[in-house]
FIKOLZA-1660 file (N, C-alpha, C; in steps of 0.1 Angstrom, whole numbers, plus 5000, padded with zeros to 4 digits):
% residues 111
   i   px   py   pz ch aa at
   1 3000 3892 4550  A  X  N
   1 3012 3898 4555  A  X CA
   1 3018 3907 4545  A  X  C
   2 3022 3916 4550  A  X  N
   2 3026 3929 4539  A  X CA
   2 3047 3928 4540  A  X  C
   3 3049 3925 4555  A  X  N
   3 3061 3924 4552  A  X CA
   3 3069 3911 4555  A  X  C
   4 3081 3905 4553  A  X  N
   4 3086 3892 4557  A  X CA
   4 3087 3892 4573  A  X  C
   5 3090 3904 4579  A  X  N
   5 3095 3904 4591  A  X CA
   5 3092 3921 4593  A  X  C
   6 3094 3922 4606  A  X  N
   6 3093 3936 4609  A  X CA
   6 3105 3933 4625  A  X  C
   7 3114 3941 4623  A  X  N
   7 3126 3942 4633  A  X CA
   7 3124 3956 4641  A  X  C
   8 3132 3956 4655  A  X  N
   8 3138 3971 4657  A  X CA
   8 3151 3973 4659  A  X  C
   9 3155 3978 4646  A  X  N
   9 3170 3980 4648  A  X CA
   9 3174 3970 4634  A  X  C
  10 3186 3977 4629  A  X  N
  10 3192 3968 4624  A  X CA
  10 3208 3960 4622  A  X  C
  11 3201 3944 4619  A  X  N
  11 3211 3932 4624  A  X CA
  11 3228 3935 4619  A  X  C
  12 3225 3943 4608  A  X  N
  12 3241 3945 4598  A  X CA
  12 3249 3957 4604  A  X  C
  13 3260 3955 4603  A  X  N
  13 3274 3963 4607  A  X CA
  13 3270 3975 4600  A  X  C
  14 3274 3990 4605  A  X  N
  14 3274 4002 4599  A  X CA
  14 3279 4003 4587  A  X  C
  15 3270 4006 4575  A  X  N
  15 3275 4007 4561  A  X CA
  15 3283 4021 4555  A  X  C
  16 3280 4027 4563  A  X  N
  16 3286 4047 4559  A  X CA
  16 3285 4047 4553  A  X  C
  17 3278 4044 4542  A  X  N
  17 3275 4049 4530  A  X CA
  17 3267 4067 4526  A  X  C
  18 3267 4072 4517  A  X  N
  18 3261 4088 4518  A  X CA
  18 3249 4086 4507  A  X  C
  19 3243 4098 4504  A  X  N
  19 3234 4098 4500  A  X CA
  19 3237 4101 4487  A  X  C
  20 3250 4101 4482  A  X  N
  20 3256 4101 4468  A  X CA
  20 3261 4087 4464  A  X  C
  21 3264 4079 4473  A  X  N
  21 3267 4067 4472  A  X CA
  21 3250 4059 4470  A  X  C
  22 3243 4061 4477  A  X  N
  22 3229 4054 4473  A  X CA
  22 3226 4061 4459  A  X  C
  23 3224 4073 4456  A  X  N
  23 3221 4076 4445  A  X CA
  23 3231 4071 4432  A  X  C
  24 3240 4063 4432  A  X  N
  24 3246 4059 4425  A  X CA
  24 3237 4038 4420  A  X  C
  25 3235 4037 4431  A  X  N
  25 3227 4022 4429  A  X CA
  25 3215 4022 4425  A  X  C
  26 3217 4016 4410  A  X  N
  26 3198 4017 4405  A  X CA
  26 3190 4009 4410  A  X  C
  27 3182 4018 4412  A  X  N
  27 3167 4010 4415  A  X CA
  27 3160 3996 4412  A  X  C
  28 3156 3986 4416  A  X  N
  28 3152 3977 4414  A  X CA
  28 3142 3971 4417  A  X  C
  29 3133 3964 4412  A  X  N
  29 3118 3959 4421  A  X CA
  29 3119 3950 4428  A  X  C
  30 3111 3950 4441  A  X  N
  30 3112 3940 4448  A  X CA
  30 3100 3940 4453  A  X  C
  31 3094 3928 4461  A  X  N
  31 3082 3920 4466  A  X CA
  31 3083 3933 4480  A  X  C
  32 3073 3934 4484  A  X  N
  32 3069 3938 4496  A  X CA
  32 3072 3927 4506  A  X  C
  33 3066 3915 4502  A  X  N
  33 3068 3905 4511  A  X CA
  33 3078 3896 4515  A  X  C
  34 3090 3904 4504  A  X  N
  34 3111 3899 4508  A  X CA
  34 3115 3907 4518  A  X  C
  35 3107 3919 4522  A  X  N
  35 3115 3929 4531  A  X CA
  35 3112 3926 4546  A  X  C
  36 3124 3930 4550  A  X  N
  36 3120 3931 4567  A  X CA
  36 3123 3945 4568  A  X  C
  37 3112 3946 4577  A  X  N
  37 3119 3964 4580  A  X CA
  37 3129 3966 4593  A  X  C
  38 3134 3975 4592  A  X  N
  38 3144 3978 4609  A  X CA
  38 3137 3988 4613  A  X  C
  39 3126 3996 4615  A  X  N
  39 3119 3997 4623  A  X CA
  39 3103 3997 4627  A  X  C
  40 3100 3994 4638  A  X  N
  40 3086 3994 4642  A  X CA
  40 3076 4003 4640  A  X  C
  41 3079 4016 4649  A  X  N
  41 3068 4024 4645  A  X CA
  41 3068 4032 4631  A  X  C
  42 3057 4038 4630  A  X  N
  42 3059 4049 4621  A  X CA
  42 3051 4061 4620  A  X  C
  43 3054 4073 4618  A  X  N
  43 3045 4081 4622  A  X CA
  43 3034 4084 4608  A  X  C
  44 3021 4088 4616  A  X  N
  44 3009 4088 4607  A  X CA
  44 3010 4099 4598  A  X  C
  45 3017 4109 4601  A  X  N
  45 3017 4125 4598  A  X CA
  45 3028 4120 4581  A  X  C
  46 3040 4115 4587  A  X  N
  46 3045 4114 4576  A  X CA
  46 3043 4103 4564  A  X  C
  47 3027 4091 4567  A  X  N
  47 3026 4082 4561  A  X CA
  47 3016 4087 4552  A  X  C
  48 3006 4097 4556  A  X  N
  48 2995 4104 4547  A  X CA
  48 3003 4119 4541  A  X  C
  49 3013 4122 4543  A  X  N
  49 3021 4135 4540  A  X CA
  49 3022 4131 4523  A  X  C
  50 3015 4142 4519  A  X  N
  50 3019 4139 4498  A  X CA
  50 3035 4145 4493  A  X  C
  51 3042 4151 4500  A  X  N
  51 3052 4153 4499  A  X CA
  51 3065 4148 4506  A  X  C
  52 3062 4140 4510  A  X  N
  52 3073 4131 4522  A  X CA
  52 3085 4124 4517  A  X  C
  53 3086 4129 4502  A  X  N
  53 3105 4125 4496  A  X CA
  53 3106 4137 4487  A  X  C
  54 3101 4146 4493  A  X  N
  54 3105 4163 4486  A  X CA
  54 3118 4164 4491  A  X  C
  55 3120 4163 4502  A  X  N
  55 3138 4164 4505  A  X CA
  55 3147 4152 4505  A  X  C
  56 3143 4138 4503  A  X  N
  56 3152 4129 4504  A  X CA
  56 3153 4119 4488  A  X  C
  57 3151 4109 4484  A  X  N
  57 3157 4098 4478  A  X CA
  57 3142 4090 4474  A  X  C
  58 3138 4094 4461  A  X  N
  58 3121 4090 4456  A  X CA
  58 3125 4073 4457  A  X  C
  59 3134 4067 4462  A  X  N
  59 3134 4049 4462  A  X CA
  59 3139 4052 4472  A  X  C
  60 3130 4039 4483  A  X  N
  60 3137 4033 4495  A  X CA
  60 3148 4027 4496  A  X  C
  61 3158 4025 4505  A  X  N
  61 3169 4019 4508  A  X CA
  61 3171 4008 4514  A  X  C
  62 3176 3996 4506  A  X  N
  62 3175 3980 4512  A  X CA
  62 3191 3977 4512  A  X  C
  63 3190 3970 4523  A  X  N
  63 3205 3963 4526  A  X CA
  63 3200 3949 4523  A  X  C
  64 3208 3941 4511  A  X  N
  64 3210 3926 4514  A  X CA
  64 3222 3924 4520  A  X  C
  65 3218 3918 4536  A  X  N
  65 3227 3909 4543  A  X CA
  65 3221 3895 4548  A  X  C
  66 3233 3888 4548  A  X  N
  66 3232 3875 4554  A  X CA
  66 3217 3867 4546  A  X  C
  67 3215 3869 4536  A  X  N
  67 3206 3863 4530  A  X CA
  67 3191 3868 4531  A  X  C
  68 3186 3879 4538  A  X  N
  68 3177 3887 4540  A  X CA
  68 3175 3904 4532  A  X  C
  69 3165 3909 4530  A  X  N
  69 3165 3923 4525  A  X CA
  69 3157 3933 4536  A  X  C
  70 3168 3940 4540  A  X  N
  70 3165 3949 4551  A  X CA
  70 3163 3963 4546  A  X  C
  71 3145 3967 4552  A  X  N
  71 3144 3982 4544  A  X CA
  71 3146 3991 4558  A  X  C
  72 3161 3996 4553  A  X  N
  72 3164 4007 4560  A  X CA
  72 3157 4020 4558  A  X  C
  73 3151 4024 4545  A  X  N
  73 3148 4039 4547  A  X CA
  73 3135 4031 4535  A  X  C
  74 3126 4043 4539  A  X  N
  74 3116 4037 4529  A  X CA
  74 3103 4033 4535  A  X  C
  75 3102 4034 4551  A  X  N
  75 3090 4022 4555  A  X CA
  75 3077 4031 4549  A  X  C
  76 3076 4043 4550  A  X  N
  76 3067 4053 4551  A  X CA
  76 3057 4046 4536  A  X  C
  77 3069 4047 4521  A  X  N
  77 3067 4044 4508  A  X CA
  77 3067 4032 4509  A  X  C
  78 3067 4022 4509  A  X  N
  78 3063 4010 4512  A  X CA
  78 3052 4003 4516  A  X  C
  79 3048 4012 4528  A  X  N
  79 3037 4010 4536  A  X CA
  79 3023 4022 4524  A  X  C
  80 3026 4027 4517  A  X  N
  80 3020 4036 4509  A  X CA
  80 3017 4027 4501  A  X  C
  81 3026 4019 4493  A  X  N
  81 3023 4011 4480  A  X CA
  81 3014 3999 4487  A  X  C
  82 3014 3994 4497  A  X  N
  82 3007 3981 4500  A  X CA
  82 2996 3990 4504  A  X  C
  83 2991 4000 4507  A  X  N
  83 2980 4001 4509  A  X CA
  83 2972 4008 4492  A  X  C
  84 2976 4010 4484  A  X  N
  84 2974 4013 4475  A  X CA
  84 2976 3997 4466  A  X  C
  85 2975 3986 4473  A  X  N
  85 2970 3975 4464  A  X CA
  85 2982 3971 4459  A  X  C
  86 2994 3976 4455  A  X  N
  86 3006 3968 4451  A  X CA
  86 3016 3964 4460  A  X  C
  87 3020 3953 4456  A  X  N
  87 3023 3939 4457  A  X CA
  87 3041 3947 4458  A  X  C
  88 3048 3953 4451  A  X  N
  88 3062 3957 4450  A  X CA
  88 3061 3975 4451  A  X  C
  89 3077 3976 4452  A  X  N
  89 3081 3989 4450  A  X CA
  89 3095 3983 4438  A  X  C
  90 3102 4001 4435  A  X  N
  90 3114 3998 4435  A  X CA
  90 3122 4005 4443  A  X  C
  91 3137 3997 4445  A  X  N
  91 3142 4006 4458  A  X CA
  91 3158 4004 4456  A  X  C
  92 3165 4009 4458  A  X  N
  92 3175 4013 4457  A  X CA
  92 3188 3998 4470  A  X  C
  93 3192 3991 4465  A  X  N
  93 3197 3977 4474  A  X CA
  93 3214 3980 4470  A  X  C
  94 3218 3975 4484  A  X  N
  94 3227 3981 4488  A  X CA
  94 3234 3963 4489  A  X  C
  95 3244 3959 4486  A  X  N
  95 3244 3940 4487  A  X CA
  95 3259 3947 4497  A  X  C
  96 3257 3936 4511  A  X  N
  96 3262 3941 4517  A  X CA
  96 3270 3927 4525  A  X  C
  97 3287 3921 4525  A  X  N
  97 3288 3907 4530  A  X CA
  97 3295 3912 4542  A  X  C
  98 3299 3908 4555  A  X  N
  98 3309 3913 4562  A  X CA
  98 3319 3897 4563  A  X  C
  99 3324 3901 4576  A  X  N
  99 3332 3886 4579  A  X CA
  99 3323 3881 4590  A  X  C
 100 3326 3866 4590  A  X  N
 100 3317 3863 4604  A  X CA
 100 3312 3869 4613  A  X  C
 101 3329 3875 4617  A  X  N
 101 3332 3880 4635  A  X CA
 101 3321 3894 4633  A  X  C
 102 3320 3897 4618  A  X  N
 102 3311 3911 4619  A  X CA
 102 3319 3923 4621  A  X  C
 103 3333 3923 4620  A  X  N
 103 3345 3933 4620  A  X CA
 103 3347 3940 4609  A  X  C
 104 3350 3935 4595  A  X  N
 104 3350 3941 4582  A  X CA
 104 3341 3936 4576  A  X  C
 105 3340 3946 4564  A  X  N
 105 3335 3937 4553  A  X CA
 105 3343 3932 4543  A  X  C
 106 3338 3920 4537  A  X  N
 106 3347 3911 4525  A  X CA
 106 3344 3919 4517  A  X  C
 107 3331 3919 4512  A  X  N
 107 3330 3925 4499  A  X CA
 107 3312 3936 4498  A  X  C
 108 3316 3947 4495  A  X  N
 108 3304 3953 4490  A  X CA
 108 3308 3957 4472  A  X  C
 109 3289 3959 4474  A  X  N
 109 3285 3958 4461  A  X CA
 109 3279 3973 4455  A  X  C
 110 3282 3982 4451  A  X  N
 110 3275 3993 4448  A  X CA
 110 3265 3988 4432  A  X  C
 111 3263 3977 4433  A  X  N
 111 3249 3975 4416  A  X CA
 111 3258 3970 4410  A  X  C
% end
């Protein structure tokens, strides 16, 4: 098994966070096999593409909620490193609590 879980969609409240806000959370290593992804397919073009974080964020993006690590951005590099024989990446985690009801959040964590 490569990932813990593989989802469509994901279970956590809208984080709005920007791509200056992720670039602010360092990177950190994590198991392939902690992650659930939030989506299913993936396209082949952009999994063999040698350039496919020329325009975005060289670490994937993980939300910890509710006790799980959800890879929101990233499946492409992920699915690159497990086939390339390793076991982890590092990626950029985002710790994320809301309230029950799932209305606010109590507390986020930028690292």
């Amino acid at each position: 098994m490569i990932f813990r879980a593989v989802r469509d969609g994901r279970p956590y409240p809208e984080h709005h966070l920007t791509l200056k806000q992720w670039a602010e959370i360092p990177p950190r290593p994590l198991r392939l096999d902690q992650l659930i992804t939030t989506k299913r397919e993936l396209a082949l073009d952009k999994l063999l593409a040698e350039d496919s974080t020329f325009y975005g964020d060289l670490f994937p993006h993980v939300v910890q909620w509710n006790g799980g690590l959800y890879l929101e951005d990233g499946l492409h590099r992920a699915l690159r490193a497990a086939l390339q024989q390793r076991n982890q990446i590092h990626a950029r985690v985002f710790v994320f609590s809301a309230a029950v009801d799932g209305t606010a959040p109590t507390e986020v964590s930028l690292g």
